[in-house]
N, C-alpha and C positions, 0 to 999 in steps of 0.2 A: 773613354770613347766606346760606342757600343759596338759591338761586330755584326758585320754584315757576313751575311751565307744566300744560296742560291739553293730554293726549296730543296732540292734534291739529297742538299748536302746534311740538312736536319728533320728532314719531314718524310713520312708518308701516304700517298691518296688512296686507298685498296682500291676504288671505286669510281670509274666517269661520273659527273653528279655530286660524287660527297660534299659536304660541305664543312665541314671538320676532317684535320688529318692525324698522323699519329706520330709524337714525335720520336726519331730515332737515336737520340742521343737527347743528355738532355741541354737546353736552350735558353739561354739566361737573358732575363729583363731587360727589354730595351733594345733586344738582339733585331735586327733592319732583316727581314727576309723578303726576296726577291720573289715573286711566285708570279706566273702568268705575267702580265704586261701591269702588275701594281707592288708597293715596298708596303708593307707595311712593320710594326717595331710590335714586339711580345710582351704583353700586359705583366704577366708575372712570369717568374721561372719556370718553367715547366720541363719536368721528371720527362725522364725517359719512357716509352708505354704510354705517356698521357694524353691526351688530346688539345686541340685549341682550334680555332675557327683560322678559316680562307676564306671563308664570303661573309657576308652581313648574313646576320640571319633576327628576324624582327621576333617580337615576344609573339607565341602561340604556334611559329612554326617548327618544323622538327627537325633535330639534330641527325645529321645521315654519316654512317662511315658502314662501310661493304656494303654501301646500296642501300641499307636497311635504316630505318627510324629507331633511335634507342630514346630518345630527349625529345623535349618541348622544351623550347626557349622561353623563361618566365622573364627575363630579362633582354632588353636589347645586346645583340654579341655580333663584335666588330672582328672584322679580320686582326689575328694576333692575342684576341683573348682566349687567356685559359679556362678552357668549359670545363664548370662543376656544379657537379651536385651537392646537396645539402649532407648525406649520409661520407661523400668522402673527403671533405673539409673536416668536419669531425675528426674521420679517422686519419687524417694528417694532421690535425693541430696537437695532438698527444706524440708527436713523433720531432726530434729535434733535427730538425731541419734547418738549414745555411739558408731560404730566402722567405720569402712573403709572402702567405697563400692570399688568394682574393678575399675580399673581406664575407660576403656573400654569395652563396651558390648563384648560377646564369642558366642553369636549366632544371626542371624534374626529369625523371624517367619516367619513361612512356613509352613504350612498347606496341605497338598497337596489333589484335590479333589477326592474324594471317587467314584471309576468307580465299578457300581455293574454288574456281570458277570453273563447275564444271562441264559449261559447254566449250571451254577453252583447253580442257584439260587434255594431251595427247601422250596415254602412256609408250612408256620408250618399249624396246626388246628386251624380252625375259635374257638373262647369260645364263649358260650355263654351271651349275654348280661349282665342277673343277675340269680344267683344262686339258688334264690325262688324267689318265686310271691311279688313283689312292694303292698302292699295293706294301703289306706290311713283310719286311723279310725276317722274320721271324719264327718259331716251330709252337708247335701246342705240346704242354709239359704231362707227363701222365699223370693220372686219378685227375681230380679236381681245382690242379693248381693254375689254370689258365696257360698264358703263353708266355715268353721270354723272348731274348736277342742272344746271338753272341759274337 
């Protein structure tokens, strides 16, 4: 029978928006997770650190966790599957592992670069270096040996 848990209890969202979470333990096949006002069951096992989707996300859109885009969905990804790429299926199939990786990676990486806007742009307050005065308690050593403590 498969275990049921309530998001909280196996996942994490960094981000309002994300659409992939991170799992916090890890989450075995078939596991029923409660999230938001939908169940859905986890495609494969999924590793602790790893990720897996919460929303649908259709092929060409992009994978988000901390707000940011890392992936393009090359495949349709349902709530519960485990998202991967091609380079880390690789480096887990050399690894003996107790469950079933996906047969096929579900996304590429994709990055896309960060264009900063700058009539948007509002620099913050310089701070200050240091807080108080750096003061070293220590003596200057005679000739040329620099300083000491004691």
């Amino acid at each position: 029978m498969a275990k049921k848990y309530e998001f909280s209890e196996i996942g994490l969202l960094p981000a309002l928006g994300d659409n992939v979470a991170i799992a916090t333990k890890v989450v075995e096949v078939e596991a029923e997770i409660h999230y938001n006002d939908q169940t859905f069951s986890i495609s494969h096992t999924i590793l602790e650190g790893h990720r897996f989707a919460v929303d649908s996300i259709p092929i060409g859109q992009h994978l988000l966790s901390w707000g940011l885009p890392f992936g393009t969905a090359i495949e349709q990804i349902n709530p519960g599957d485990y998202v991967s790429n091609k380079k880390m299926l690789e480096s887990l199939s050399i690894r003996n592992l107790d469950s079933e990786l996906p047969d096929n990676p579900n996304f590429s990486n994709d990055i896309p670069r960060y264009e900063l806007d700058p009539a948007n742009f509002q620099p913050g307050t310089q701070v200050s270096i240091y807080d108080t005065d750096h003061l070293f308690e220590g003596y200057k050593r005679s000739g040329n040996r620099g300083v000491g403590t004691r």
